[in-house]
N, CA, C, O and CB atoms as a CASP TS submission, in Angstrom:
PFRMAT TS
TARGET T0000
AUTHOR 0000-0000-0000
METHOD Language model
MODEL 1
PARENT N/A
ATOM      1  N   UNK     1       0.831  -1.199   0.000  1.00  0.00           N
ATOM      2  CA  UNK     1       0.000   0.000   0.000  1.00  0.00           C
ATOM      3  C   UNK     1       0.872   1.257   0.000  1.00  0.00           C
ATOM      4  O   UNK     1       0.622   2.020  -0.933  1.00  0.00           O
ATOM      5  CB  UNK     1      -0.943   0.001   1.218  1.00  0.00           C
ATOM      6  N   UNK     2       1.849   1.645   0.847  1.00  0.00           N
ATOM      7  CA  UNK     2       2.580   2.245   0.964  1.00  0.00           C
ATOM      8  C   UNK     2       3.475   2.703  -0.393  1.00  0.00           C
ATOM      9  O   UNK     2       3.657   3.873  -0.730  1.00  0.00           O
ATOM     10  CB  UNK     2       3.017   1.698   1.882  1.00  0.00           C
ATOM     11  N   UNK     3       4.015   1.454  -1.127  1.00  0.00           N
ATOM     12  CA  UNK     3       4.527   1.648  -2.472  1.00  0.00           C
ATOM     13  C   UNK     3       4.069   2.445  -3.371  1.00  0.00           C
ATOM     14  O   UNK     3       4.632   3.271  -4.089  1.00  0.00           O
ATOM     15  CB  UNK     3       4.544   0.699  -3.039  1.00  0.00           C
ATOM     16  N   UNK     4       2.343   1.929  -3.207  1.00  0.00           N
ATOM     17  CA  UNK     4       1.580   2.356  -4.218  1.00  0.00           C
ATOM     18  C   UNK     4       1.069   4.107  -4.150  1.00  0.00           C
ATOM     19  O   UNK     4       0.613   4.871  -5.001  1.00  0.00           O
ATOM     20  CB  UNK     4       0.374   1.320  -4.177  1.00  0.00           C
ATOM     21  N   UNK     5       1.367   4.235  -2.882  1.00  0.00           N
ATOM     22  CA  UNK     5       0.747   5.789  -2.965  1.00  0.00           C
ATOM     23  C   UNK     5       2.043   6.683  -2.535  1.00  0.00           C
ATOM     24  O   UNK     5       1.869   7.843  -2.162  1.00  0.00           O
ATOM     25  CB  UNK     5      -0.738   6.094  -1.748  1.00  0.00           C
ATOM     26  N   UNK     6       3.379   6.096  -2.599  1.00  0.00           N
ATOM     27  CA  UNK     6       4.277   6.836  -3.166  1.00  0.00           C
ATOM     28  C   UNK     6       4.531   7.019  -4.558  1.00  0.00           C
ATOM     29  O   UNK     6       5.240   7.926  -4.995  1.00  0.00           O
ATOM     30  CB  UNK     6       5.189   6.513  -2.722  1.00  0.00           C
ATOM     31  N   UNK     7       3.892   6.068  -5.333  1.00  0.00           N
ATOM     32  CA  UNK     7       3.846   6.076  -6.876  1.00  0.00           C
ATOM     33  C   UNK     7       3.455   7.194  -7.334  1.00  0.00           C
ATOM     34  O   UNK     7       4.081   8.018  -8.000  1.00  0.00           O
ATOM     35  CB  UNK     7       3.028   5.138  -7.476  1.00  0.00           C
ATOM     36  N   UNK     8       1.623   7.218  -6.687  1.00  0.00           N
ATOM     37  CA  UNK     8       0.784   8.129  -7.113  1.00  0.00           C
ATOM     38  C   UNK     8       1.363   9.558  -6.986  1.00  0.00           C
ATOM     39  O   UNK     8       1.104  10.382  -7.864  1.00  0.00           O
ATOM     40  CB  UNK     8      -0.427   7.956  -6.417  1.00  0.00           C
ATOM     41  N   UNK     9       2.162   9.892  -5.892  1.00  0.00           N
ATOM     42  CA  UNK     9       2.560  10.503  -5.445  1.00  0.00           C
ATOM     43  C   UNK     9       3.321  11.398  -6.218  1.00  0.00           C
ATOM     44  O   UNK     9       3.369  12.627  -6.163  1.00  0.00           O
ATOM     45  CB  UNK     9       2.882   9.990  -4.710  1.00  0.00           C
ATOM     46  N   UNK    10       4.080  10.370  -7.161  1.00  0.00           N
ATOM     47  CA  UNK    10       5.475  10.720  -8.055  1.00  0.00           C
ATOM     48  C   UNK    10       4.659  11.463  -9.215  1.00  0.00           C
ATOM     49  O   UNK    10       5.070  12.412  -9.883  1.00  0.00           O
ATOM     50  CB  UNK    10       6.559   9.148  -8.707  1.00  0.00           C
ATOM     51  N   UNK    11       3.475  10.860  -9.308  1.00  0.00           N
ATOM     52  CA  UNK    11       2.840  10.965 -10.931  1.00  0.00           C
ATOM     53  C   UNK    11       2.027  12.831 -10.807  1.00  0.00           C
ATOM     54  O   UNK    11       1.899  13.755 -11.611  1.00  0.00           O
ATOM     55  CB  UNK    11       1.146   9.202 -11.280  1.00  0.00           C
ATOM     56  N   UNK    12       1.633  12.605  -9.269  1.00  0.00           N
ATOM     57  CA  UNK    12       1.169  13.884  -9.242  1.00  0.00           C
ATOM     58  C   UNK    12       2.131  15.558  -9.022  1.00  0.00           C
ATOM     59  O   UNK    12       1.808  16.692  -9.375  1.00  0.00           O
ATOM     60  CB  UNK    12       0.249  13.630  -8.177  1.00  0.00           C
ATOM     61  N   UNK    13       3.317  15.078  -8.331  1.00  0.00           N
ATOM     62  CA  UNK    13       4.553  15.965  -8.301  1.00  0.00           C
ATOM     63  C   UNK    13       5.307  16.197  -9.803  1.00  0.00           C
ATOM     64  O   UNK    13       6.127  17.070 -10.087  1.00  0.00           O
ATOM     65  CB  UNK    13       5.629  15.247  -7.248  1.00  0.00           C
ATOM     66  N   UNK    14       4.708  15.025 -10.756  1.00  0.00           N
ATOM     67  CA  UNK    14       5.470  15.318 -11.986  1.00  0.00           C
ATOM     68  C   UNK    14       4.983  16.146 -12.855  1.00  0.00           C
ATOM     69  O   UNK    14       5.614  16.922 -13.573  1.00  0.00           O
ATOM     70  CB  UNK    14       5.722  14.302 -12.666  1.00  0.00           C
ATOM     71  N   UNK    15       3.660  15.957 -12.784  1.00  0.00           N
ATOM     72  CA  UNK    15       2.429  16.919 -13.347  1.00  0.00           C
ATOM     73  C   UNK    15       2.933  18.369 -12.899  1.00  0.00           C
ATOM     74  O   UNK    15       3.598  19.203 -13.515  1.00  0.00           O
ATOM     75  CB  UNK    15       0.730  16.525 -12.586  1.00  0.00           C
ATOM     76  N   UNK    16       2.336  18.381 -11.496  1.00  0.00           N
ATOM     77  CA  UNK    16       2.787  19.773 -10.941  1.00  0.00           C
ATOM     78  C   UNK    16       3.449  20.401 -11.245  1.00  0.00           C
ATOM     79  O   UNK    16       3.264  21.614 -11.345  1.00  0.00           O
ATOM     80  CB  UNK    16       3.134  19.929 -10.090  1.00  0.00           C
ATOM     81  N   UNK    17       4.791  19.619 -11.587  1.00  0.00           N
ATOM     82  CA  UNK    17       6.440  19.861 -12.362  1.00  0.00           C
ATOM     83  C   UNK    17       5.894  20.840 -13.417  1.00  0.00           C
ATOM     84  O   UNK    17       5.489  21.999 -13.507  1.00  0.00           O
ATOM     85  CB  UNK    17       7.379  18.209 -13.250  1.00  0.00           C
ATOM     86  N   UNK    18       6.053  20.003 -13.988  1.00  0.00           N
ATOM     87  CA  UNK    18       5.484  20.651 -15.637  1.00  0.00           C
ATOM     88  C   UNK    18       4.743  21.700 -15.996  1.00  0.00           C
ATOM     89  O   UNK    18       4.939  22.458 -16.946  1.00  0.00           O
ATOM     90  CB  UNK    18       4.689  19.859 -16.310  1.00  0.00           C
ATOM     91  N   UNK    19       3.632  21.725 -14.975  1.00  0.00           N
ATOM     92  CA  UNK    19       2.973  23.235 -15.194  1.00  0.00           C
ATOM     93  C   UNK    19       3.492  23.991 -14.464  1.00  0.00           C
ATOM     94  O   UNK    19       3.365  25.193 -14.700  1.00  0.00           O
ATOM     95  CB  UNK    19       1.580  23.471 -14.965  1.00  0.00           C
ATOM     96  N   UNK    20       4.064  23.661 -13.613  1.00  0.00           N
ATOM     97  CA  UNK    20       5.046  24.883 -12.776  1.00  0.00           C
ATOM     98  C   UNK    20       5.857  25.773 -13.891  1.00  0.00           C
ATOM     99  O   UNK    20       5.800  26.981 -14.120  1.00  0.00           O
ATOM    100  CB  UNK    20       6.395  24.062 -11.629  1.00  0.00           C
ATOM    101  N   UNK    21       6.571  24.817 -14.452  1.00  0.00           N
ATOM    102  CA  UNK    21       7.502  25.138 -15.757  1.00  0.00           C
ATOM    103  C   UNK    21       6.878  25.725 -16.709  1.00  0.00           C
ATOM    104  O   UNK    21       7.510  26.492 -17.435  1.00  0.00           O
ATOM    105  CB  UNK    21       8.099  24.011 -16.419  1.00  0.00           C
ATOM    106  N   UNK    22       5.572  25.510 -16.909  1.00  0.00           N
ATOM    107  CA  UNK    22       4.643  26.027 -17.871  1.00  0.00           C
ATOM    108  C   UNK    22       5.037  27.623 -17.785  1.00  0.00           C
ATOM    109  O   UNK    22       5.647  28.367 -18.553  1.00  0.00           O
ATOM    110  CB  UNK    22       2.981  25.631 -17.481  1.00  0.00           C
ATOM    111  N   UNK    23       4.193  27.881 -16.048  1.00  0.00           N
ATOM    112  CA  UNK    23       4.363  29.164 -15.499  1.00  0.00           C
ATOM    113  C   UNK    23       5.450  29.662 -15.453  1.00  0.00           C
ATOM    114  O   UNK    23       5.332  30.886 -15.396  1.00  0.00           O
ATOM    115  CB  UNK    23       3.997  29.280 -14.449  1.00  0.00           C
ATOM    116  N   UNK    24       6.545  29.318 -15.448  1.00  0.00           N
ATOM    117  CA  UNK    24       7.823  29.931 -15.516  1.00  0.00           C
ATOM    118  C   UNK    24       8.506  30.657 -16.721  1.00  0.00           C
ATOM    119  O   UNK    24       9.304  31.590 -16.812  1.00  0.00           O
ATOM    120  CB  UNK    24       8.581  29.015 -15.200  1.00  0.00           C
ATOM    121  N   UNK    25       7.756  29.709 -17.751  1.00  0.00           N
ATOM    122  CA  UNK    25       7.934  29.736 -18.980  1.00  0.00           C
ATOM    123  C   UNK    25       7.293  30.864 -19.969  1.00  0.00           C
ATOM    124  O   UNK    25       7.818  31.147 -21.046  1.00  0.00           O
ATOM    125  CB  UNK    25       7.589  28.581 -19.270  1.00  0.00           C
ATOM    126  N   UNK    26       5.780  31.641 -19.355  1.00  0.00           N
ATOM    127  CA  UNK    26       4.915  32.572 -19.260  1.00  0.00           C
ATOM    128  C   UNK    26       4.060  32.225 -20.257  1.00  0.00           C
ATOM    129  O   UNK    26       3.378  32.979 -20.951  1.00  0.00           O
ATOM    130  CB  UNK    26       5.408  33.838 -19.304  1.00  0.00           C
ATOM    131  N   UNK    27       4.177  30.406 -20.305  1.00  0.00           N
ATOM    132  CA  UNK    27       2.557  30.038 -21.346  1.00  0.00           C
ATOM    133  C   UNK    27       1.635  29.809 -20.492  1.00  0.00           C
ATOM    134  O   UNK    27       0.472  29.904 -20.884  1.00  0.00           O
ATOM    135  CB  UNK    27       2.459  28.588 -22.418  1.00  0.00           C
ATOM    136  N   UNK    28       1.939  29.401 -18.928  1.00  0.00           N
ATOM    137  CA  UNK    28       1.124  30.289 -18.205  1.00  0.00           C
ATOM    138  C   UNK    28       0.827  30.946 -17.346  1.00  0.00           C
ATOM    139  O   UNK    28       1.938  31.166 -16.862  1.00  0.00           O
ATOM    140  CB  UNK    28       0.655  30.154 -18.101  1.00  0.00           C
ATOM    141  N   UNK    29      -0.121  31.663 -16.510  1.00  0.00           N
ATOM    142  CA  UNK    29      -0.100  33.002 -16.135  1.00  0.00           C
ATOM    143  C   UNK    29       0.756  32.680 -14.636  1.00  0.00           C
ATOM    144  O   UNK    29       0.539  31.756 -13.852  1.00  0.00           O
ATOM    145  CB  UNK    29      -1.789  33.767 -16.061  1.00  0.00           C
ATOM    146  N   UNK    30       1.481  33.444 -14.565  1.00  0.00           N
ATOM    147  CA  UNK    30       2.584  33.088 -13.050  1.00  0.00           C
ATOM    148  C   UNK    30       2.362  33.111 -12.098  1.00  0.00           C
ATOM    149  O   UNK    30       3.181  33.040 -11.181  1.00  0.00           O
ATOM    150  CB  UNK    30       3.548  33.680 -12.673  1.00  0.00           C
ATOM    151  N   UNK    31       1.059  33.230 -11.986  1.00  0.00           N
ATOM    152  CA  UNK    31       0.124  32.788 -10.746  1.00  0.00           C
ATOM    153  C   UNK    31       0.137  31.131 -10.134  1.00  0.00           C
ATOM    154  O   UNK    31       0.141  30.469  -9.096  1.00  0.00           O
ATOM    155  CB  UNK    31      -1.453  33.089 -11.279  1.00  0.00           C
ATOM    156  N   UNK    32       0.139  31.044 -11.515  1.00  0.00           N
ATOM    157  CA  UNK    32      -0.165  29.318 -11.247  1.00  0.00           C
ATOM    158  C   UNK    32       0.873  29.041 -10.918  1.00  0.00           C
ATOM    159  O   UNK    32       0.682  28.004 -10.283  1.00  0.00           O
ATOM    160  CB  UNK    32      -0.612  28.267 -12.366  1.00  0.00           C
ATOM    161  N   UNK    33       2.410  29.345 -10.888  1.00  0.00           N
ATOM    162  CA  UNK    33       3.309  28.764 -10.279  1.00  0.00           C
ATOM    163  C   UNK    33       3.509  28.872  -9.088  1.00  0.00           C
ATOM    164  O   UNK    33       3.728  27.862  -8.421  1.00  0.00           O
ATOM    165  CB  UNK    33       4.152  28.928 -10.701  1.00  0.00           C
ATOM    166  N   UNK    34       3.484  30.189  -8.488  1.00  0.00           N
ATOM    167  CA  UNK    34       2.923  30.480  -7.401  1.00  0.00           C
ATOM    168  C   UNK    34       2.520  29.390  -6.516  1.00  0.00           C
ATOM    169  O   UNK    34       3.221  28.583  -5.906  1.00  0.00           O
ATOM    170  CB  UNK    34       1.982  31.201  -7.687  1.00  0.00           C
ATOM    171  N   UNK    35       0.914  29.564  -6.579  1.00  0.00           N
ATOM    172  CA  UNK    35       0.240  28.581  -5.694  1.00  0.00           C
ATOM    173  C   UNK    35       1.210  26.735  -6.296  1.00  0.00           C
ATOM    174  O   UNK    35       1.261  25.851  -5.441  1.00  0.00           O
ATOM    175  CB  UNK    35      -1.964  28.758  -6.145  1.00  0.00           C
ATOM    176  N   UNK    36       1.620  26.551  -7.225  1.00  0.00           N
ATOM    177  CA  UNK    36       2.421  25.187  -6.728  1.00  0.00           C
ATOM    178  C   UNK    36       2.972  25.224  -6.032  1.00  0.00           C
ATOM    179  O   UNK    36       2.829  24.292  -5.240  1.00  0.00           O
ATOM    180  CB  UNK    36       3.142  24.556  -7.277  1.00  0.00           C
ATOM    181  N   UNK    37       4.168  26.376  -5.648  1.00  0.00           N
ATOM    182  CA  UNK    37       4.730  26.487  -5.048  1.00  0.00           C
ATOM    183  C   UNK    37       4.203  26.121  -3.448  1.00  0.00           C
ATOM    184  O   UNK    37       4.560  25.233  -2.674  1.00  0.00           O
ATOM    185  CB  UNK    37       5.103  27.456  -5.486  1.00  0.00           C
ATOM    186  N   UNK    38       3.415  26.975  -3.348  1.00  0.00           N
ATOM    187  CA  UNK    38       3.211  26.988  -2.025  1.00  0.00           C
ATOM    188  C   UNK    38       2.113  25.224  -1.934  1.00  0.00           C
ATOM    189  O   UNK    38       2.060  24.658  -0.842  1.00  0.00           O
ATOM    190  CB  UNK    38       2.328  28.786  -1.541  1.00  0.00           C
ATOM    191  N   UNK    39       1.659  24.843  -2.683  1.00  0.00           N
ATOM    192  CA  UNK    39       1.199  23.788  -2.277  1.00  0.00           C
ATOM    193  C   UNK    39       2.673  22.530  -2.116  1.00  0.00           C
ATOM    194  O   UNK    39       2.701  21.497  -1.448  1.00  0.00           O
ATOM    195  CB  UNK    39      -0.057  23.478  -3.377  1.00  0.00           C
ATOM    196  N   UNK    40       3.588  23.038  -2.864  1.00  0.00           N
ATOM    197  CA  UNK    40       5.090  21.974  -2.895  1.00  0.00           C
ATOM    198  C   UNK    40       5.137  21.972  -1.359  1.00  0.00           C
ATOM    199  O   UNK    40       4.580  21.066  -0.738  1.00  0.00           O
ATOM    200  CB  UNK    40       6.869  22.715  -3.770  1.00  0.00           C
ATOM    201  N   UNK    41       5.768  22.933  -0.750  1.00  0.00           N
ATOM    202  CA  UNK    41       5.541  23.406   0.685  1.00  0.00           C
ATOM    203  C   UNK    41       4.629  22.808   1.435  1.00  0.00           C
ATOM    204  O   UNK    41       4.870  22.061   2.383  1.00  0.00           O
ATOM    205  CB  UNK    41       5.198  24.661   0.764  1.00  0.00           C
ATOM    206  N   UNK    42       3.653  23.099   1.059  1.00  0.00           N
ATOM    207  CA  UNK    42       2.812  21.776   2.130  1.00  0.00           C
ATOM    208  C   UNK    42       2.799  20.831   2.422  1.00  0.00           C
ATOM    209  O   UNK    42       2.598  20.320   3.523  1.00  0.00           O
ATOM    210  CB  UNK    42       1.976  21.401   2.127  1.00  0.00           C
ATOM    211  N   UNK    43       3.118  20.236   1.006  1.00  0.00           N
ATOM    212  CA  UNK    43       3.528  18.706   0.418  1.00  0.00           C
ATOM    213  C   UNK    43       4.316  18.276   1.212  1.00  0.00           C
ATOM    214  O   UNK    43       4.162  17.191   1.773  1.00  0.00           O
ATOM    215  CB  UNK    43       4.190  18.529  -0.945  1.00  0.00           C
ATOM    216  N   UNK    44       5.422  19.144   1.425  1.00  0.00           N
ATOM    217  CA  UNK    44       6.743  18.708   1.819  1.00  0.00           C
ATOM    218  C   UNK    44       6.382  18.655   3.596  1.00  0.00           C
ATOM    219  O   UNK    44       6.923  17.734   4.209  1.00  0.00           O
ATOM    220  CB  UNK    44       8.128  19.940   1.215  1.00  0.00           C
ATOM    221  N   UNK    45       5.667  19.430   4.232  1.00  0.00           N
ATOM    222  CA  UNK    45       5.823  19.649   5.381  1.00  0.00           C
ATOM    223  C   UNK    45       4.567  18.545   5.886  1.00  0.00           C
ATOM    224  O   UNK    45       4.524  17.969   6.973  1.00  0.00           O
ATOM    225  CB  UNK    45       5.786  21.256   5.701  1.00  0.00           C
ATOM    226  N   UNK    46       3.823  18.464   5.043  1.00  0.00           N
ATOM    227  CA  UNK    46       3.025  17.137   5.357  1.00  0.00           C
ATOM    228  C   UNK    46       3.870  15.540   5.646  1.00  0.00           C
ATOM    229  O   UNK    46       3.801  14.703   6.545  1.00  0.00           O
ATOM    230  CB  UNK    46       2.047  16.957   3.982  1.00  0.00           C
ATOM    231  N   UNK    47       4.583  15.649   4.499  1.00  0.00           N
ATOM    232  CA  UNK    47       4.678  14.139   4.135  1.00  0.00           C
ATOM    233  C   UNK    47       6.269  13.846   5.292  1.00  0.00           C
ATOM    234  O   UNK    47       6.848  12.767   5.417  1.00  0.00           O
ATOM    235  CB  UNK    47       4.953  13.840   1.917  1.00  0.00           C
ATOM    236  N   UNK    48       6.675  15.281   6.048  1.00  0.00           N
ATOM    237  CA  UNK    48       7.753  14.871   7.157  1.00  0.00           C
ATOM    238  C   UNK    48       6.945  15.026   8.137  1.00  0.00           C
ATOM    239  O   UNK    48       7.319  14.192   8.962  1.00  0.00           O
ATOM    240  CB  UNK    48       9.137  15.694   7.353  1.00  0.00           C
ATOM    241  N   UNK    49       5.682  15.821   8.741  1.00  0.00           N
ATOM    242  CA  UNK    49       4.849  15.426   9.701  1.00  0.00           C
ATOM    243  C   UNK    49       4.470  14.006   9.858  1.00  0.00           C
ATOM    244  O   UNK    49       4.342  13.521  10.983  1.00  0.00           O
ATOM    245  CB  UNK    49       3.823  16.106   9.559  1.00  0.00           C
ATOM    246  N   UNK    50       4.279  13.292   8.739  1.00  0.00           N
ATOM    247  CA  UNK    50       3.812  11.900   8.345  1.00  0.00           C
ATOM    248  C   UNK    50       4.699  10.914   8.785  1.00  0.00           C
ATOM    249  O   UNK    50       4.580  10.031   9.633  1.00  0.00           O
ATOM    250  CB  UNK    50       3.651  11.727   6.895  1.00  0.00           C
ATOM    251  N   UNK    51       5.870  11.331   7.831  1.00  0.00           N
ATOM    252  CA  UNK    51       6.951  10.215   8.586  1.00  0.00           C
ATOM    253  C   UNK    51       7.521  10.546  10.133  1.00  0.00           C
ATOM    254  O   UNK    51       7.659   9.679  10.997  1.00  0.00           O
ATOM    255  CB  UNK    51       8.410  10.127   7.598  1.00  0.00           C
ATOM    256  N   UNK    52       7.639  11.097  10.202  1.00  0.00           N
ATOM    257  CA  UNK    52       7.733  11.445  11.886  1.00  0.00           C
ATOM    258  C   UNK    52       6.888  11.018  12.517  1.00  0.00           C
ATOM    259  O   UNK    52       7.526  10.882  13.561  1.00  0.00           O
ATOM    260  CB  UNK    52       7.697  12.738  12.354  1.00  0.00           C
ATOM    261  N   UNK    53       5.910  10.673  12.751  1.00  0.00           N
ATOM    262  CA  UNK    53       4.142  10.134  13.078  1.00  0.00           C
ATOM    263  C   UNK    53       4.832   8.647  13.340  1.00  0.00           C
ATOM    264  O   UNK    53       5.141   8.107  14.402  1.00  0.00           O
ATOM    265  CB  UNK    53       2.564  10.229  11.372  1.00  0.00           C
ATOM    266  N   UNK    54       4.965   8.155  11.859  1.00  0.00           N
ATOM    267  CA  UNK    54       5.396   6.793  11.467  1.00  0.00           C
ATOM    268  C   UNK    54       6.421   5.861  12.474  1.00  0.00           C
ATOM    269  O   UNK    54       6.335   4.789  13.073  1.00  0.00           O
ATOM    270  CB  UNK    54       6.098   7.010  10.121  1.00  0.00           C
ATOM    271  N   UNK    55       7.355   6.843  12.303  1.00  0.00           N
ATOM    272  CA  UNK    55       8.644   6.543  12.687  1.00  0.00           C
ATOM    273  C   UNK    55       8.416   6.269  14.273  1.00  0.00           C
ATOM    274  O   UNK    55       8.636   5.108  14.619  1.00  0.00           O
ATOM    275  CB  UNK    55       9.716   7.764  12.294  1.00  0.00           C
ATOM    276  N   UNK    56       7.938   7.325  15.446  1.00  0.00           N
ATOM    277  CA  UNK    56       7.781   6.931  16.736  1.00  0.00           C
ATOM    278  C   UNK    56       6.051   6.056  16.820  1.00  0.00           C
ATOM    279  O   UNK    56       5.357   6.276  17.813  1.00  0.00           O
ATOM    280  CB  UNK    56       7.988   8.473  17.740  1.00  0.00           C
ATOM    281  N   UNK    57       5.713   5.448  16.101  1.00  0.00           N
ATOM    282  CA  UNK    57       4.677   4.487  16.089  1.00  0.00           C
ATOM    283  C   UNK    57       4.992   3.449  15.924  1.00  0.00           C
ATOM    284  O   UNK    57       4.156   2.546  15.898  1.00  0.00           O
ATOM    285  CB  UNK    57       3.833   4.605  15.369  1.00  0.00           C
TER
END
């Protein structure tokens, strides 16, 4: 289970990727990179809240 929704995981950070780059790129509006950004950030601060959780469980 675990495998599998680090997969998903990969597929949805790769996406993100790409339109991030989109926005960077100014095909599109640089807003949208923006908020990836700050959702990357969450991402990130989630998924070490998570393993930290994990780890003393």
């Amino acid at each position: 289970m675990k495998k599998e929704h680090y997969r998903i995981l990969l597929i949805v950070v790769l996406a993100l990727a790409f339109i991030y780059t989109l926005g960077l790129a100014g095909i599109l509006p640089f807003a949208v990179s923006y908020y990836i950004t700050i959702l990357f950030i969450f991402l990130f601060l989630f998924l070490r809240w998570e393993s930290r959780l994990n780890r003393n469980a």
